[in-house]
C-alpha positions as a printed NumPy array, in Angstrom:
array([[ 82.443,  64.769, 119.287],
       [ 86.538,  65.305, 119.429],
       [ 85.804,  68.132, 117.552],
       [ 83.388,  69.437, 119.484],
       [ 85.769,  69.07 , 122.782],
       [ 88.59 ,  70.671, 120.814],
       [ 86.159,  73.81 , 120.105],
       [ 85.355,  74.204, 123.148],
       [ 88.727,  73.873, 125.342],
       [ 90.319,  75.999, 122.63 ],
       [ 87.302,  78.864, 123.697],
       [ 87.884,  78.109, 127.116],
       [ 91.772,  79.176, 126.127],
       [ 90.775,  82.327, 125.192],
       [ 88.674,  83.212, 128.084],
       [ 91.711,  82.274, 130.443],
       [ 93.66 ,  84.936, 129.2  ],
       [ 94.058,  88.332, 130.379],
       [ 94.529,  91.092, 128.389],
       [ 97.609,  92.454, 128.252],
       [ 98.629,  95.262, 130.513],
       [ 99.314,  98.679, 129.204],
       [102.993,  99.94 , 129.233],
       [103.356, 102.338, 131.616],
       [104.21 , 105.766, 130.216],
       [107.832, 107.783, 130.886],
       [107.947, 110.641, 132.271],
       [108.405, 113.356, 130.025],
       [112.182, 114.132, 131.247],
       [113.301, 110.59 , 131.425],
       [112.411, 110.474, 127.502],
       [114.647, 113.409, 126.706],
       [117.471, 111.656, 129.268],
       [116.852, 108.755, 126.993],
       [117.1  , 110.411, 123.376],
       [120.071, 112.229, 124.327],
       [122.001, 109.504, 125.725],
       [121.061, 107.268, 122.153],
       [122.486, 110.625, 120.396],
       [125.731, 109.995, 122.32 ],
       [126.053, 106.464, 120.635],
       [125.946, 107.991, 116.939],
       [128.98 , 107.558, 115.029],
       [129.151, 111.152, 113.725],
       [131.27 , 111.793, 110.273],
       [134.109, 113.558, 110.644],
       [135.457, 116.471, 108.603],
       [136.471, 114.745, 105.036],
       [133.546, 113.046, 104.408],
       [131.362, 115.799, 105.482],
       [132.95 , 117.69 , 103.272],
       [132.654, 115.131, 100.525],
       [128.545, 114.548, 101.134],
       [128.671, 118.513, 101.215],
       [129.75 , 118.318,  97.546],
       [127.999, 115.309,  96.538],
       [124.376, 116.992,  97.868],
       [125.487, 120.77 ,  96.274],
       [126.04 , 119.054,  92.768],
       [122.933, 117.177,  92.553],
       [121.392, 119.854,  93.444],
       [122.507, 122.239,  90.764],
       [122.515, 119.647,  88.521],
       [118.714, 119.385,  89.062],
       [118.057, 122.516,  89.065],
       [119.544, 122.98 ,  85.256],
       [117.903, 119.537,  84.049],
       [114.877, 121.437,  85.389],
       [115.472, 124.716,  84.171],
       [116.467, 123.289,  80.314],
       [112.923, 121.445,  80.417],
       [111.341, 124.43 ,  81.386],
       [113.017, 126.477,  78.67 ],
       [112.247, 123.999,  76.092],
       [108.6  , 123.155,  76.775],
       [107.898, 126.998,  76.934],
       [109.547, 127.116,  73.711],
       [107.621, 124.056,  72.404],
       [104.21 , 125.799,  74.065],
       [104.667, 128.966,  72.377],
       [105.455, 127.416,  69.295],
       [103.004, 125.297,  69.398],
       [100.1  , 128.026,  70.003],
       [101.792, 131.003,  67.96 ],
       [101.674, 133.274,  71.037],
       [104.365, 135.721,  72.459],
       [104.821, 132.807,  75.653],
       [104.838, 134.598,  79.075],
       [103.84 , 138.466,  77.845],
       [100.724, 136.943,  76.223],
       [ 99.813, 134.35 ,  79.283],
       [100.22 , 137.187,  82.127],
       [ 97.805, 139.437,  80.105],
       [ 95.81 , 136.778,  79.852],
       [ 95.707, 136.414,  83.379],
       [ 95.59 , 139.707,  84.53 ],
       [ 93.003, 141.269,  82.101]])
């Protein structure tokens, strides 16, 4: 019978709530006022280590693109090796006609 009485104020509970009420929406300006002004908080790098993530982002990046290059090479080499073909002369005729 507790149990029972437990159930059902715990139901009641439920019904007593309301459902929550919806935010209310910006305007469309105030959101722009709003993203500009948390733009004005960034701490910007300066100069030096610009300059230093500059570097660090151009050498991966040629890095990477000779890692990728080299595999490319090789598998074509390993490909045409592989299936006795000329490599690319052989596949673009094959393609074409």
């Amino acid at each position: 019978m507790a149990k029972d009485l437990e159930k059902s104020s715990a139901v009641n509970k439920a019904k007593d709530k309301k459902p929550a009420e919806k935010k209310k929406r910006k305007h469309f300006w105030t959101y722009f006022k709003d993203m500009f002004t948390e733009v004005k908080k960034v701490t910007w790098p300066n100069k030096e280590d610009m300059r230093s993530y500059t570097i660090s982002v151009v050498s991966f990046v040629v890095v990477s693109a000779i890692v990728v290059g080299l595999m490319d090479f090789g598998l074509t080499a390993l490909m045409t090796w592989l299936t006795g073909t000329d490599g690319l002369p052989s596949l673009l005729s094959g393609l074409v006609g």
